[in-house]
N, C-alpha and C positions, 0 to 999 in steps of 0.2 A: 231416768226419764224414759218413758214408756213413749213412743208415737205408731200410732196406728195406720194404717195404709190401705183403705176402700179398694172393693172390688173393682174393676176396672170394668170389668165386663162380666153378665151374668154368665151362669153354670157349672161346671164343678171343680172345685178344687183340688188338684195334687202335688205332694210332695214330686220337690226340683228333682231330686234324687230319681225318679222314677219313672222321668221320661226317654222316650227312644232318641236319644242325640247326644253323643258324648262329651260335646261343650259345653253344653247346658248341665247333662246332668253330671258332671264332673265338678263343675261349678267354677269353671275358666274364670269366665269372667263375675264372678260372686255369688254371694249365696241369695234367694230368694222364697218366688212359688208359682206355677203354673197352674193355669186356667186351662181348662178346655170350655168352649164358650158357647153359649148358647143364643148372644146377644150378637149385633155386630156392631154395636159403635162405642167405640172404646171412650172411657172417662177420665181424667185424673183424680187420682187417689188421692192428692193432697193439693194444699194451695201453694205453689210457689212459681219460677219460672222454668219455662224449655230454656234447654242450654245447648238442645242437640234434636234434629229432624235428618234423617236417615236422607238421600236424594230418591228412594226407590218407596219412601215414604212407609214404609211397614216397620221403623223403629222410631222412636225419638227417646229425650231424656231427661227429665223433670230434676230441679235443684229446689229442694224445704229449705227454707229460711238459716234452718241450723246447719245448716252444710252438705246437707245427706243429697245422693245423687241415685235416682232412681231409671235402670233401663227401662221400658214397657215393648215387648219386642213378639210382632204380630205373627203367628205359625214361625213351622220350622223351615225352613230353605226357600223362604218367601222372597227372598235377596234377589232370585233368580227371575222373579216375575216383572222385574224392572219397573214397577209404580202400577201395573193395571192390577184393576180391584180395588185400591184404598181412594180415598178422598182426605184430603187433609184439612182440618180449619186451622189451624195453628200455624204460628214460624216461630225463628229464631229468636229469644227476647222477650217473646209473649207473656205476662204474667198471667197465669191461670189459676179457676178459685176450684176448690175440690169439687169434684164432679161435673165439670165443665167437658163440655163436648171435645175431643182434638181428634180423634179420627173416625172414618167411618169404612167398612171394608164389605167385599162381596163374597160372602161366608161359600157359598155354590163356587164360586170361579176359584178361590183358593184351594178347597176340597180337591180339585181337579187337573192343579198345574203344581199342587208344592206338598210339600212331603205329609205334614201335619196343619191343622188348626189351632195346636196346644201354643196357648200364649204367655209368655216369661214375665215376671214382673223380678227385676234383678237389682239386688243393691251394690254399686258401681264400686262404692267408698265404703268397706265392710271393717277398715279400720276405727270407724266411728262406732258399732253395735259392739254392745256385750252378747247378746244374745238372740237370735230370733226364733217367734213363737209362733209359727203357721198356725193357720185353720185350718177344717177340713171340709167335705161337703159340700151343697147345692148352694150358692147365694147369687145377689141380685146385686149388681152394678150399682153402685153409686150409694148401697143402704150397705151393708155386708161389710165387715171387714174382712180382709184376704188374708193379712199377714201383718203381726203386733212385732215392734221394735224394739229391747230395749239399750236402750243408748248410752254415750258412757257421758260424761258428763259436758257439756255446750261451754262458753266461754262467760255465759250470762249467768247459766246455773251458777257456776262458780263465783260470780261477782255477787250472788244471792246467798250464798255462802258465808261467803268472806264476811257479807254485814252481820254474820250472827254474834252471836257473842264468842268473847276473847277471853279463857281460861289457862291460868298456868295450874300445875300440879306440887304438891310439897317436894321438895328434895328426895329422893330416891339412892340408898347405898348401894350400889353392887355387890353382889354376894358370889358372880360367877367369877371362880376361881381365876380363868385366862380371861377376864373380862368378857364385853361383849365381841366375839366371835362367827362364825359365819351361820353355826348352827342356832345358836338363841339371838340372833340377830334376826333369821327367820322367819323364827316364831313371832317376834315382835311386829314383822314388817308382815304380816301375812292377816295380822289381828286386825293392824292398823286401816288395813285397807277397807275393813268392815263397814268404816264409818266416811259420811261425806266429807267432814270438816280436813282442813288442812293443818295437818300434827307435826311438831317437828320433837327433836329429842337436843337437849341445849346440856352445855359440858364446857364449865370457864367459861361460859360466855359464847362461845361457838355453836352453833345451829345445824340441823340433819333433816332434810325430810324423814320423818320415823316409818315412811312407805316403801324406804327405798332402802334395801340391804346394803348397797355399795357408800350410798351416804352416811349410813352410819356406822360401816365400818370403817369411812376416813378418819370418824373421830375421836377415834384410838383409846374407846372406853375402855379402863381398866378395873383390877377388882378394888373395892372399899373407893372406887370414885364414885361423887357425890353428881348427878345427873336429874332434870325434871324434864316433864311435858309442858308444850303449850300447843293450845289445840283454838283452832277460830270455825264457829259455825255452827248451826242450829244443833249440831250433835256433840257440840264438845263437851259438853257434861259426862256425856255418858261415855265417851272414849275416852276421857282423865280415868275416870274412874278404872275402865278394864286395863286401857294398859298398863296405868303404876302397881296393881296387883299382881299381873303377871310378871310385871319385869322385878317385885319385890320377892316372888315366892323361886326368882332365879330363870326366868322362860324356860320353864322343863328340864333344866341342870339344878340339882343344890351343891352347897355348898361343897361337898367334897367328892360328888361324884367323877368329879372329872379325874382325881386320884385314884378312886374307885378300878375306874374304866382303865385306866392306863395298869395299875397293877394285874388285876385280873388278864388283861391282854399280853401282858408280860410273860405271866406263869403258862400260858395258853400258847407263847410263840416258844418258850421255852423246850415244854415239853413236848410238842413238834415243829420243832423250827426249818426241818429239812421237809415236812411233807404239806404238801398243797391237794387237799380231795378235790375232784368233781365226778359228772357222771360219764361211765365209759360210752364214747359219740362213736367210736372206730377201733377195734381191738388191736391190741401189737404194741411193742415196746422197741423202745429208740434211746441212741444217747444225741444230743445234740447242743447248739448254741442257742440261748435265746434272740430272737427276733420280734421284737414289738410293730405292729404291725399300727402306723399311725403317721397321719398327715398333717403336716405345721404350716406350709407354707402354700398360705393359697391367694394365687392374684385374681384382681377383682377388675373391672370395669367402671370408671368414675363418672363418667357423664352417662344420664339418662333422656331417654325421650320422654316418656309419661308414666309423670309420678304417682298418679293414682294407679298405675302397674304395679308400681315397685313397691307401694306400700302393703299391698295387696298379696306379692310375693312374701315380705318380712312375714304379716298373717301369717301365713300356710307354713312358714318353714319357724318359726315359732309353737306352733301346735303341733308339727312334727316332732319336735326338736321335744315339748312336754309331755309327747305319749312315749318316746322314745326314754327320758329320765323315770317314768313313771313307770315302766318296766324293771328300768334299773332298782329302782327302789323296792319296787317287788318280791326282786329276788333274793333281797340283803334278809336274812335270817339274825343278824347283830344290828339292834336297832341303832346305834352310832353310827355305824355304818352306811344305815339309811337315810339318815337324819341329815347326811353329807349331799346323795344326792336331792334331798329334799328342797335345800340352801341351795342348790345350783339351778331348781326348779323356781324357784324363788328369783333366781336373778334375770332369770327369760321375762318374767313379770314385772322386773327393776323400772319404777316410773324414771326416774333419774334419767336412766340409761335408754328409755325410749323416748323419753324426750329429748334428747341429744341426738336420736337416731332420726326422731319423724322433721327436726328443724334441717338436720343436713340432707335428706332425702328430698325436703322442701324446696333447697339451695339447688335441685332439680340433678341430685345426686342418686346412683341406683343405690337400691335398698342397703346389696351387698358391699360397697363404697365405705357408706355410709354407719353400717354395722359395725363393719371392722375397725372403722375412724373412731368411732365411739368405745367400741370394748379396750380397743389399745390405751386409749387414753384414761382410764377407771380404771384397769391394770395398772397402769406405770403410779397412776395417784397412791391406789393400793402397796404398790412395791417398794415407795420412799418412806412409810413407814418405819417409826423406831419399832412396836411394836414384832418381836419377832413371828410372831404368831398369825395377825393380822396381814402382816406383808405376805408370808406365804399364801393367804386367799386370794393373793393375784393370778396364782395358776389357776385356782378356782375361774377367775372371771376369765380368764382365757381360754381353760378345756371348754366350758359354756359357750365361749363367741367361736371357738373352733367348729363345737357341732351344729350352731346356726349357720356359721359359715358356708359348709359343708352341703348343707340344703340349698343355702340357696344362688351357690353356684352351678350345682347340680353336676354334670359332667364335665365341666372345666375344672372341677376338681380331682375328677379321674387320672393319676399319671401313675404312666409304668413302674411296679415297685421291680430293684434289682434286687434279688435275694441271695446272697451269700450260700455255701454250699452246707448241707449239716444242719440248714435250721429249723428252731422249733418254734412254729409261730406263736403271740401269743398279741390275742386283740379283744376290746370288749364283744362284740362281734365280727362275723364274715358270711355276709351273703352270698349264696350259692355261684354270682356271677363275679365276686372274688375269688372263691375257691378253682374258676373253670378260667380265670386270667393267671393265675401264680403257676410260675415253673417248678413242677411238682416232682423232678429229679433234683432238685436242691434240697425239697422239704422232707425231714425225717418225721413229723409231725406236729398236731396245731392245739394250742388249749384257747377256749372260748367262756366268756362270764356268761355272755347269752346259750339260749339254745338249748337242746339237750338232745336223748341218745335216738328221736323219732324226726329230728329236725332233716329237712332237705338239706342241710349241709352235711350234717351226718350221715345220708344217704350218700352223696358225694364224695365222703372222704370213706367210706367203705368201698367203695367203686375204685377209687384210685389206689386201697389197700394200704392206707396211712394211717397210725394211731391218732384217737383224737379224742381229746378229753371237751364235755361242754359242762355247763353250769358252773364252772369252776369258781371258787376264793377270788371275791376283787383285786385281790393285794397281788397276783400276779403279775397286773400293770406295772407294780413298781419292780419286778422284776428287770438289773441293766441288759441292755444289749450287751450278745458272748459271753454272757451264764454260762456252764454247762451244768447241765439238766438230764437227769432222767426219765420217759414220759411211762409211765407202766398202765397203759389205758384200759387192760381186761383188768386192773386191780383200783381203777379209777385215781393215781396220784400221779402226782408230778414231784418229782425227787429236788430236792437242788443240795447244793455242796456236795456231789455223790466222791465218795474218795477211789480211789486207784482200783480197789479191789472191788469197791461196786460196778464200775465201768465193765471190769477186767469179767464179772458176770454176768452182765448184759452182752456183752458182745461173743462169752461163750453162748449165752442164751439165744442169741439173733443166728450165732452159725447154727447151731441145732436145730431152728428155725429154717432156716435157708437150706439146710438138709434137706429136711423134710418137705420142705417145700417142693423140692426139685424131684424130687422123690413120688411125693402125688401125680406131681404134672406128669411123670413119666408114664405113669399109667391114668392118666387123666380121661382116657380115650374105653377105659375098659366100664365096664358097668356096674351103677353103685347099687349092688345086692349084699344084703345081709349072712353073717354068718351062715343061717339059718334058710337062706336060699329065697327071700323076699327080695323083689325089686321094688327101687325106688328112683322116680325121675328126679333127677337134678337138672333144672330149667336156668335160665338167666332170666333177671329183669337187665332189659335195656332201653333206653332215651333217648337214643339216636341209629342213624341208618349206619353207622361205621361200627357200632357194637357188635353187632351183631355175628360179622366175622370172627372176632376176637372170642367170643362166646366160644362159638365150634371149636375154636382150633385150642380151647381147654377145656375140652370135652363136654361141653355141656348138652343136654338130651335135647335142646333145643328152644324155644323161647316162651319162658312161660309166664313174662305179662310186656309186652312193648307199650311206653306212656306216648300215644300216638301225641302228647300236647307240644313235643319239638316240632311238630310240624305246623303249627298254630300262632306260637311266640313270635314275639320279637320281628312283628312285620304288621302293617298298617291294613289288610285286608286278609281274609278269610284264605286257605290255599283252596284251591280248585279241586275237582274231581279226577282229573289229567295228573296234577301234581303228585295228589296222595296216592293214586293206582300207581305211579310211577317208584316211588319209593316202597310204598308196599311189597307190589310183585320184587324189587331188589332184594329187601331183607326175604321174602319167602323162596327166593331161589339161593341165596346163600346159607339158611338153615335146611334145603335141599329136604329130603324125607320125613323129618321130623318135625315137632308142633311146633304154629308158631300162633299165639293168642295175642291177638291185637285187642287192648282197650279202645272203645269210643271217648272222645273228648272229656277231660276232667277236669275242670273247672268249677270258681265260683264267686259271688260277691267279694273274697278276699285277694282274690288275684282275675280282675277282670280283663278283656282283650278290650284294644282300642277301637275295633269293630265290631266287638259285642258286647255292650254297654250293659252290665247287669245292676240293679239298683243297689243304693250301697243299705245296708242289712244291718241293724244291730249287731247280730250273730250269724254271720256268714255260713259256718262252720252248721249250721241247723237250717240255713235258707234254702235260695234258689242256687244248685252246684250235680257235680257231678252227671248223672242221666236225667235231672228235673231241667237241665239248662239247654239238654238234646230235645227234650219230649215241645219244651216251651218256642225252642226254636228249628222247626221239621227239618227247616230247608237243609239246615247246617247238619243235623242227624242222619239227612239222606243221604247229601253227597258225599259222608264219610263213610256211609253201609255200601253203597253204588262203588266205591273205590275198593273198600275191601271186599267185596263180592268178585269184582273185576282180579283181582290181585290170586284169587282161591286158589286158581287154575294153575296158579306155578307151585303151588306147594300144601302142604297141609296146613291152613290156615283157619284160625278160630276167631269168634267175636268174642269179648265179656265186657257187660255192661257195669258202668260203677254206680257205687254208692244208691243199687237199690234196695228200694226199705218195705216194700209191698206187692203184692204179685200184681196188682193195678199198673204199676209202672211196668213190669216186668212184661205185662200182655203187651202193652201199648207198642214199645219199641220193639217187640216181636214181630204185631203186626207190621210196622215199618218196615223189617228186617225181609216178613214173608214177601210186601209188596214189591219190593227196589228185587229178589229172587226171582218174581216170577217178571219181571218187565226185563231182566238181560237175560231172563231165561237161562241161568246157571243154575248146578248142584246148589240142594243147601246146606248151609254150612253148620259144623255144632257152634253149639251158644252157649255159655254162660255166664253169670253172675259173682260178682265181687261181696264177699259178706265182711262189711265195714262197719255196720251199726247193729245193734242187737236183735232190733226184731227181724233182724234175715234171717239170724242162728236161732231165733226161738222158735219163726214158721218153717224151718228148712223143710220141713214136712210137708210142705204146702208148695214150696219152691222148687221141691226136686223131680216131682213129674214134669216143670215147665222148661227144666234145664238138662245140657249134657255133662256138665261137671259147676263144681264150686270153687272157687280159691278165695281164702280169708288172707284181706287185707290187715295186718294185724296193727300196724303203725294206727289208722282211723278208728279198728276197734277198741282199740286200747283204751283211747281217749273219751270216745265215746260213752263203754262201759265203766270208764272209771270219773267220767265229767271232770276231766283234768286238760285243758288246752294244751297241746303238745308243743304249742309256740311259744307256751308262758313262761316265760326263768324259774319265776317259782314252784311250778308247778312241775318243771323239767325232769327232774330228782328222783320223782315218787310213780313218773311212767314206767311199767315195766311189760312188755307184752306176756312175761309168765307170769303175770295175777292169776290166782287160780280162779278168777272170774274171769276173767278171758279164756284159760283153760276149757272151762265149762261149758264157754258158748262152741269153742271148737270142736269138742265132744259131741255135744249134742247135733253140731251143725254133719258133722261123719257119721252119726249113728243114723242119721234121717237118710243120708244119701245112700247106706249101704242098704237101706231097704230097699231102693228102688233103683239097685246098681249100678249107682251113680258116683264121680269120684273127685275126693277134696283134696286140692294143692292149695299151699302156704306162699303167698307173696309179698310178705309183707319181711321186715325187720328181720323178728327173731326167727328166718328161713336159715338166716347170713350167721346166726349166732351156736356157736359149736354146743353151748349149753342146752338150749335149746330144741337141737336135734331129736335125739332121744325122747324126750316130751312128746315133739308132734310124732314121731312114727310111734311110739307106741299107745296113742290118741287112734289111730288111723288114717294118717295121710299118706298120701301116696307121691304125691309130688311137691319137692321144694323149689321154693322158683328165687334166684339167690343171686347177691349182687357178681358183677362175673369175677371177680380176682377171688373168689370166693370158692368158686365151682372146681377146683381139681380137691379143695380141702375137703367141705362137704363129702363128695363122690367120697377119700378116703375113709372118712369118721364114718359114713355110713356100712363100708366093707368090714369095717372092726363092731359093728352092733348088733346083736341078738333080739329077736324081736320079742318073744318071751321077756324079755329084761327089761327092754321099754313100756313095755304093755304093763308088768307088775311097776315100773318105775312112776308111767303116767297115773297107774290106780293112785296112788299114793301122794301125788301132785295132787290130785283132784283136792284130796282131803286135806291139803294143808291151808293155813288162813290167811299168807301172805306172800308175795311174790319172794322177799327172802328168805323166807323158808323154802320154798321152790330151788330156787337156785342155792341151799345148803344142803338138799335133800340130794340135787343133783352130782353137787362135789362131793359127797358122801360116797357115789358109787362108779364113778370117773374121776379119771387125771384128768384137766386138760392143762 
């Protein structure tokens, strides 16, 4: 059912998403569209009654006949003007016909006491819509429609339905060997939904909605059982017909593939049954216990104040919950595999199971109450099955209500994990504010199915100098707690059953390690020059104001990229000018004489601040981010140049701007840069740029008069140049920062700057990576900028390098076609 919703007010329309107010445009309280208006007296969009008049009269709330509950909410922080300017015709109760007068407002008096003009048109109850389809553009109050609905089905459609006609289907054999099961259960329930009519699947007599996975796995269809459709509603013809075809030609299994699959995965765990691949997150090898890294037991809150919150909440952490499996699936390279998390994508959608949930929610229970009331109880139904097979899909519907759960308690699911000593963690993921909660003197190291080796986590666990495998084999979840494990992360595997004398090798391999280690650090302090009498800086990247000591004091030449964005996070306003000089001048008086390159703010649409609401973007990763989000908002760009300009005076202190793609930008924030110099009247300071996306390394040429040095971001160019999302599982794999296309761009981007004796440092990933080394100095860089546990290593690898030898090594990179060949070119002529 489509309904449509009149402009309310003339003038132009814009997506919710892309207004200045982060309630709104976050979509708090639902999804919609705003007006900015050209009209003042607002109309209603549809015929039904107020349910709701604001006292300060700049909001009320329209209820259509089918349930739907419409905000209509006049400017933004108009709350504050206590009723002057609007006139109300309407109250509580009023039945209104579309386009009926209900308020009228003083467009001049609000312009001048309230933030914005921009008017909300919000749907309160978004449980009800399947989809909504904004307009865009100029329209006219009361003619226009603003914003089409389409809705899921009414109680009446339904009864409109039901009179259709009433079809059964012939008897139907199963052919799927384990019966129907969670995966071709699915398929069926997925097909089914296609169609209006209501379908059920009937077995002896016993009945299933065929929409609902979990119903129809109660009824413990087996193989050569005899099963039909019956289907009631204008469409049932045509659903008889698709689904008894697909359920006859097996829903995507035949007849013996399920044999198939099991043999083949047989001879495939056989013939490596002790080794688990993924991709190396954090180099270094450990022996340790397994540690599953997961949460069961989570209390909820039973009684709710307003239910149209909480259904509201289920929404949002169900969509979460789908983009979240829908990764998973992603990254499964064995389509069984996928087809698992596909059936558990399938039971977020279970009507069954949501109607069980929106009746107890009804019963004015919270959403989360109410979820877990329901999945428990479709579990336990599931788990008294004879069926051995089917009974185990109980964990299914359980890992499923876990990770809803999870959402949408939100931080009351947060509790302190105790970790035992030795262990190796092992989670489908761990987000970086996991990784900075775990006692990381217990952890030997972590394997992850998400993520991979460009991921902020993997930045993370190089920082703290811990192997860590990501993308890794699903199957490590089933891994028990107190395995021991091998983690060999620079060879990307994860060992298990390792016997006596593999241990007894790793831990000769960790003391020679630990040597060596102790060994750098001792001369950590001395300078990393080549064989050959070439020097080269070894900078740190650090994230915070307490890094920074720790840097110095393992020798590092000083700071060669601070992510000014710790100072930004995780606080409900902007820090001040005072604040950032203050932290500032700190870190530049404890790196004392030497560099210290502060980045300007980086961010973007994918990680917004709650006081700097950036529109949410298709593709983030290509939008408004990095120096477009300084240039778009001055204020915020100045007070952070005005703090580092203040801050210069204690030490050698640099700017570099990110993620610029054009010397357009590049002028712009310069200018900024010149203005905030000449108004505190300080020295000015060198500048450079961050080369993250290609066309910075293709115009370096262009860029290097406007700058005093470069450093390639290599983790963004990566991605960039290889259009590979560094967040995607699947995609995780196949990032490598030595593609010799990225190679290339770095080339090209040092070849531009030495003409105009300008100089390029590496801050990205593969600064950190020993492999890698070699490549860039013999590329021509000059500076590595490396995570700090990193920097006594570095420093030594580079006192063992010949530059001659890198220079012929990098010729040779260049020419090759694939990052594996890179790095087999490179172990060709290094140990490491």
């Amino acid at each position: 059912m489509i309904l449509s919703l009149m402009s309310p007010l003339s003038g132009v329309l814009h997506r919710i998403e892309t207004i200045p107010d982060p309630v709104f445009a976050g979509k708090t309280l639902g999804n919609g569209i705003s007006i900015d208006p050209t009209s003042t007296t607002l109309l209603s969009p549809f015929a039904g009654k107020v349910i709701q008049l604001h006292r300060c009269c700049h909001a009320l709330t329209i209820k259509h006949e089918n349930g739907l509950e419409v905000l209509i909410h006049i400017g933004i922080d108009t709350v504050s003007m206590n009723g002057k300017g609007f006139t109300t015709f309407v109250k509580v109760g009023d039945l209104v016909k579309s386009g009926q007068r209900l308020i009228e407002f003083d467009a001049d008096f609000i312009a001048q006491n309230a933030t914005s003009l921009l008017t909300q048109m919000i749907v309160l109850n978004g449980e009800l819509v399947v989809e909504y389809l904004p307009r865009s553009g100029n329209v006219i109050a009361g003619k226009d429609n603003a914003l089409e609905l389409k809705l899921k089905l009414t109680q009446s459609d339904k009864i409109k339905s039901k009179n259709g006609q009433k079809l059964n289907s012939e008897k139907i054999k199963i052919i799927n060997p384990n019966g129907l099961h969670a995966r071709p259960v699915a398929v069926m329930s997925a097909a089914a939904k296609n169609f209006l009519s209501d379908i059920n699947l009937v077995r002896d007599g016993k009945s299933a909605n065929a929409k609902s996975v979990v119903a129809v796995m109660s009824l413990d269809v087996r193989f050569n059982d005899e099963v039909y459709f019956e289907a009631t509603g204008d469409d049932a013809n045509f659903a008889i017909q698709k689904l008894s075809k697909i359920l006859r030609e097996g829903l995507g299994e035949s007849a013996h593939e399920e044999e198939k699959s099991t043999k083949v995965a047989t001879t495939s765990r056989e013939d490596n049954q002790n080794l688990i691949y993924g991709v190396t997150a954090s180099p270094g090898i450990a022996v340790g216990q397994v540690f599953q890294i997961r949460h069961q037991d989570i209390s909820v809150i039973e009684e709710a104040r307003d239910v149209h919150a909480e259904r509201r909440k289920l929404d949002e952490a169900l969509d979460q919950a789908k983009v979240q499996l829908g990764a998973l699936q992603s990254s499964m390279t064995d389509t069984s595999k996928a087809a698992i998390f596909a059936a558990h994508e399938e039971i977020l959608s279970d009507p069954d199971i949501l109607l069980s949930v929106d009746f107890i929610i009804g019963e004015k229970k919270t959403a989360a109450y109410a979820w877990k009331t329901a999945i428990n109880s479709f579990a336990k139904n599931l788990a008294s099955l004879k069926n051995e097979l089917l009974a185990a899909r109980a964990n299914d519907v359980r890992d499923v209500g876990t990770r809803v759960l999870k959402l949408l308690v939100g931080e009351l699911a947060k509790t302190k994990i105790v970790l035992p000593y030795n262990a190796i963690l092992i989670a489908e993921d761990l987000t970086p504010s996991d990784v900075a909660e775990i006692d990381v003197s217990r952890v030997k190291g972590f394997c992850t199915v998400a993520g991979g080796s460009t991921s902020h986590v993997a930045i993370l666990a190089r920082s703290f100098g811990i192997p860590a495998l990501a993308a890794i084999d699903p199957k490590v979840l089933e891994i028990s707690n107190g395995s021991t494990v091998i983690i060999e992360a620079r060879k990307g595997v994860l060992r298990l059953n390792p016997s006596a004398n593999d241990i007894a090798q790793v831990e000769n391999e960790q003391l020679q390690n630990e040597k060596k280690r102790k060994e750098d650090l001792a001369k950590s302090s001395h300078e990393a020059k080549t064989i050959d009498g070439v020097t080269i800086e070894v900078a740190a990247n650090i994230g915070t104001s307490t890094e920074s000591e720790r840097a110095m004091s393992l020798g590092a030449d000083g700071v060669g990229l601070l992510r000014s964005e710790f100072l930004f996070l995780e606080r409900s306003e902007a820090p001040t000018e005072d604040e950032q000089y203050e932290i500032y001048k700190k870190i530049a008086k404890s790196v004392g004489d030497s560099p210290l390159i502060i980045r300007t703010l980086d961010i973007g649409g994918d990680k917004p601040l709650p006081y700097l609401p950036i529109p949410k973007e298709e593709n983030p990763f290509l939008g408004e981010r990095g120096i477009r989000v300084g240039l778009n908002r001055p204020e915020i760009l100045r007070a952070q140049l005005r703090a580092i300009l203040r801050a210069s005076i204690a030490g050698k202190v640099m700017v570099m701007f990110p993620m610029i793609a054009n010397t357009k930008e590049l002028t712009q924030a310069k200018a900024i840069l010149t203005e905030e110099t000449k108004k505190l009247n300080v020295k000015p300071i060198p500048v450079g740029i961050m080369v993250e996306v290609p066309s910075t390394a293709i115009l370096a040429d262009k860029f290097a008069p406007l700058v005093d040095f470069f450093s390639v971001g290599t983790n963004d160019l990566t991605q960039y140049t290889l259009a590979m999302d560094r967040g995607n599982p699947k995609m995780a794999k196949y990032i490598d920062g030595v593609d010799p296309a990225v190679l290339r761009l770095i080339d090209m981007t040092v070849k531009a700057a030495k003409k105009h004796e300008k100089w390029v440092g590496v801050c990205g990933g593969i600064a950190s990576e020993s492999i890698a080394v070699p490549l860039l100095i013999g590329l021509g860089v000059t500076e590595l900028s490396v995570s700090v546990p990193s920097v006594p290593t570095i420093k030594s690898q580079v006192r063992n390098l010949k530059l001659k030898e890198c220079e012929d090594l990098a010729k040779s990179a260049l020419m090759c076609e694939s990052a594996s060949q890179v790095r087999d070119l490179v172990r060709s002529r290094y140990v490491f």
